[in-house]
C-alpha positions as CSV (number, residue, x, y, z in Angstrom):
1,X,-8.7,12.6,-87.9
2,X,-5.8,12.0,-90.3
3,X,-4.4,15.2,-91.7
4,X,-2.2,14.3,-95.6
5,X,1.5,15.1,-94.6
6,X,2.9,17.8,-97.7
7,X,5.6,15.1,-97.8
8,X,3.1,12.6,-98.5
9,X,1.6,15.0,-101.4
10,X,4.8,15.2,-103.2
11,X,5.3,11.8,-103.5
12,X,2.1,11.3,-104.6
13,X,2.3,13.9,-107.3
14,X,5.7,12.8,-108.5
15,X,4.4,9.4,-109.2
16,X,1.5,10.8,-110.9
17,X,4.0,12.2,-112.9
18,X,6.1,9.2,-113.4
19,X,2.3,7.4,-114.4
20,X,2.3,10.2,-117.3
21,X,5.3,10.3,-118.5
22,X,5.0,6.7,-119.2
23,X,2.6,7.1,-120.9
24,X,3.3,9.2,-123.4
């Protein structure tokens, strides 16, 4: 079973915000 690594989660969430803040 593959546990999500925090580190992973971060980048994930800073290129979510990178998506937004194109965006806008």
């Amino acid at each position: 079973e593959r546990r999500t690594d925090s580190s992973e989660t971060m980048v994930y969430f800073a290129m979510l915000r990178i998506a937004l803040n194109r965006l806008d």
